[in-house]
N, C-alpha and C positions, 0 to 999 in steps of 0.2 A: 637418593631419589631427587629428581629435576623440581626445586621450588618453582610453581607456577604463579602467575600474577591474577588476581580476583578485576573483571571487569569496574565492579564498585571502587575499588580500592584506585584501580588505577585512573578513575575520575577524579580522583579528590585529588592526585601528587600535584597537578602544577596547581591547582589553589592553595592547597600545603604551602607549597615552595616559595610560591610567592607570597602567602602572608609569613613567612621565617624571615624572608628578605629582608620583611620589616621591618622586626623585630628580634632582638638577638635573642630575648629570654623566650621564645616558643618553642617547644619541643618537637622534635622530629621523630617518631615512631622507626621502629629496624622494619616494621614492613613496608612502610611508605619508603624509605631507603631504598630497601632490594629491589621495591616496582619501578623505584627512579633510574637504577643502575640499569635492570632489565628493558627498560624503554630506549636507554642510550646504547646498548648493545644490540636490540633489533629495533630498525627503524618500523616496522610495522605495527609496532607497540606503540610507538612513540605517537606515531601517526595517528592509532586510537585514541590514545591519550587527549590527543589535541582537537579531534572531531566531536570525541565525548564529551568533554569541556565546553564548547559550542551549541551543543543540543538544549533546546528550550527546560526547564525544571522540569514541565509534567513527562515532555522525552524521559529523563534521565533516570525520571521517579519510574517509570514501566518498564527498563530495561532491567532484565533477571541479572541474576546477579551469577557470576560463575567463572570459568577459567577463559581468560584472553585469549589464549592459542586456540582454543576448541574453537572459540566464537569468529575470530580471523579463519579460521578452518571454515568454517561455514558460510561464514561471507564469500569466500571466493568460489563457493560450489554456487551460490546464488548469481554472484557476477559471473561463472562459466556460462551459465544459462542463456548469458545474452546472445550467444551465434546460434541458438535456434533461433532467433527471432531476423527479421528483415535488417540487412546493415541498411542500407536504403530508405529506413524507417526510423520513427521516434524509436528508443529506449522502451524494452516494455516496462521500465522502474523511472519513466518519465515524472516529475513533480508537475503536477495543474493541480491548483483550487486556487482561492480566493486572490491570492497573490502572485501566482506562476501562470501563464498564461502561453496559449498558442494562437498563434495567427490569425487574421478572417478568412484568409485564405489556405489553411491546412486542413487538407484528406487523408486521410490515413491509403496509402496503397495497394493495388490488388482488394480494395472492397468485393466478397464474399456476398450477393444476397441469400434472402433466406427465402428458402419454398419452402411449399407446405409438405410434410412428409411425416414417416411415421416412427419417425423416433420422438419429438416434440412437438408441440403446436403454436401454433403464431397467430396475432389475434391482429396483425397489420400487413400490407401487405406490400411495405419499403423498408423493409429490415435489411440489418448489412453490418458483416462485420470484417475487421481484417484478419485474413486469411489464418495466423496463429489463432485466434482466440474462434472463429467459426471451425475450427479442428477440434478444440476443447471441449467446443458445444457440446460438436458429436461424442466424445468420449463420453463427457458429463451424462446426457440424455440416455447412452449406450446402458450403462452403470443403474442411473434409473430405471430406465425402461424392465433392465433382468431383478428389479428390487418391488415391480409393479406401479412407480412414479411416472405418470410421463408430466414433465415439466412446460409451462406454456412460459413463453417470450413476448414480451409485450412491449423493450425498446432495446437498442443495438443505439449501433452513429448516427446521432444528431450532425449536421452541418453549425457553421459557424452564426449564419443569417436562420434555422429554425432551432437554434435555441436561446436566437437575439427576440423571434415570436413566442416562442415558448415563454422566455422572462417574463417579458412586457404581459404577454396573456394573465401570468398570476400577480404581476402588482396589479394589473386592472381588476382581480376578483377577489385580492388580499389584503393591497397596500403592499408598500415597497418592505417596510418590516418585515412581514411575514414571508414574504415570497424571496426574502436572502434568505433565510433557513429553510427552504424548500426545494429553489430554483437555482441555477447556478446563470451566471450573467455568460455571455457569446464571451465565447475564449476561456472560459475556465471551469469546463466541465468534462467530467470524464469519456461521457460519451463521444465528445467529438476522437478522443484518441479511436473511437473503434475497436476499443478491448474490453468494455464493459456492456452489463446487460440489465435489461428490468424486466426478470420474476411478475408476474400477471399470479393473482392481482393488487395489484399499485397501491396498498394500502397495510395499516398497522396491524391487517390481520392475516397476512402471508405465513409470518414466520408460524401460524398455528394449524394450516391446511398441511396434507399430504405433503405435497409437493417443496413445500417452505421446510416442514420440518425434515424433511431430507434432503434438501440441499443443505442445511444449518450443520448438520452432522454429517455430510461427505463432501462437501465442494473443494475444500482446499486438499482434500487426497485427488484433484483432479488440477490442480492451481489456480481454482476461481476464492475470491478474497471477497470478503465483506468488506466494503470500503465506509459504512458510516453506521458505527456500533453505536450501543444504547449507551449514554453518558457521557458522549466526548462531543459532544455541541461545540464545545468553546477551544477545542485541538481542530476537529476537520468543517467548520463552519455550517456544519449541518446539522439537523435534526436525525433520528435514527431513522434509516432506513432500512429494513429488512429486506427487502427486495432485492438491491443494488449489488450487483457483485462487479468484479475487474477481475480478467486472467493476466494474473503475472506469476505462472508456474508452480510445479511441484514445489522446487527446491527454496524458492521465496515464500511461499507459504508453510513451510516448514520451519524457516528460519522468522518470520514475523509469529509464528507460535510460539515457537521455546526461545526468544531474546524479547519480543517488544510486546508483549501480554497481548500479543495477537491483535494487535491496532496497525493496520495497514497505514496508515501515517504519519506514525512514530515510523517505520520499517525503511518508507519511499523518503523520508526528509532523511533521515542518518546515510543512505546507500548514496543518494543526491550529494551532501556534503564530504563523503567519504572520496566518489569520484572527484570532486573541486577541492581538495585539498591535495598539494603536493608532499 
């Protein structure tokens, strides 16, 4: 039978390796060996090996722990996914928050508005999303709608200059403190990508109405993601939002389930570095 390599295992070889380097009297384990042998025999091991190693502690602490091939297996059904999406367009596993940024000047293309209709409801009436993710809508809403949820929409794309007013709005009713765990600053918010949405209504008691508690238990079988879970404050710079979802597909939300304890930003920083790595 083919010895496989343990994702955990194969994080630790070049730390291994490099503190043996150090020191002559350190022991080398025969399974840190076989992973090291296996990694120089496929270069996509290798190339894990070296991306995993890069990933922040709390990353590496939420990645499940299990077989490398399966998980490369997976990865590349999540990176097939990107030619549904617009070549023309951002990445739908683009990195924005606090530190990744786009433009003043970036639209997401083919913006999608939203009418009023009768699959969901909309409580604005400049909603707009791009074209993939107002597709999902309708599925998502479709899915509800036959479950007796109809789900109301209450934010889609922000522009660059109304979530530079939006900011300023809540330091002015917050302070600049409060309104970084709230607000996201012009250019690093997800809405401007045009692929996420805000669940109505806008508050910590969403996820406990109809509509919250069924999207919480079917969103990501449609590829909308919770983008900012309860207790990860200090990973996605946010406070929890129940509301906030992003579509980045079946197959991405399948794969940020069963490898990154379902944290959409452990998922998008590792797939980001994976790509930037040669």
């Amino acid at each position: 039978m083919k010895k496989r390599n343990s994702i955990l295992l194969l994080s630790l070889v070049f730390i291994t390796f490099t503190a043996c380097a150090k020191s002559k009297s350190s022991t080398v384990k025969p399974a840190e060996v076989e992973a090291a042998r296996q990694a120089v025999l496929n270069p996509e091991i290798e190339k894990l090996n070296r991306v995993l190693v890069s990933m922040s502690p709390r990353c590496k602490a939420a990645i499940s722990n299990g077989d490398a091939e399966e998980f490369l297996a997976d990865l590349k059904k999540v990176l097939a996914t990107r030619s549904d999406f617009s070549n023309d367009d951002l990445s739908p596993f683009f990195l924005i928050d606090k530190t990744h940024k786009v433009s003043a000047d970036y639209e997401p293309k083919g913006l999608i508005h939203l009418e009023k209709n009768d699959l969901y409801a909309i409580n604005k009436n400049n909603l707009s999303l791009r074209p993939e993710a107002f597709n999902a809508l309708q599925v998502l809403a479709t899915a509800a709608k036959k479950d007796g949820v109809t789900l109301t929409v209450s934010s889609t794309y922000r522009s660059y200059d109304y979530q530079k007013n939006l900011f300023d709005y809540w330091v002015s009713v917050d302070g600049l403190e409060e309104a970084e765990r709230e607000s996201a600053r012009p250019g690093t918010s997800q809405h401007q990508l045009g692929m996420a949405l805000d669940f109505a209504p806008v508050d910590d008691a969403f996820d406990q109405t109809p509509g919250g508690k069924w999207v919480y238990e079917n969103a990501a079988k449609y590829g909308w993601s919770l983008s900012f879970p309860k207790g990860y404050e200090d990973v996605t710079g946010y406070r929890w939002e129940c509301w906030h979802f992003r579509y980045i597909g079946v197959e991405a939300c399948k794969f940020q389930k069963k490898w990154f304890s379902d944290v959409q930003q452990f998922m998008i920083e590792f797939i980001n570095c994976w790509l930037e790595t040669n």
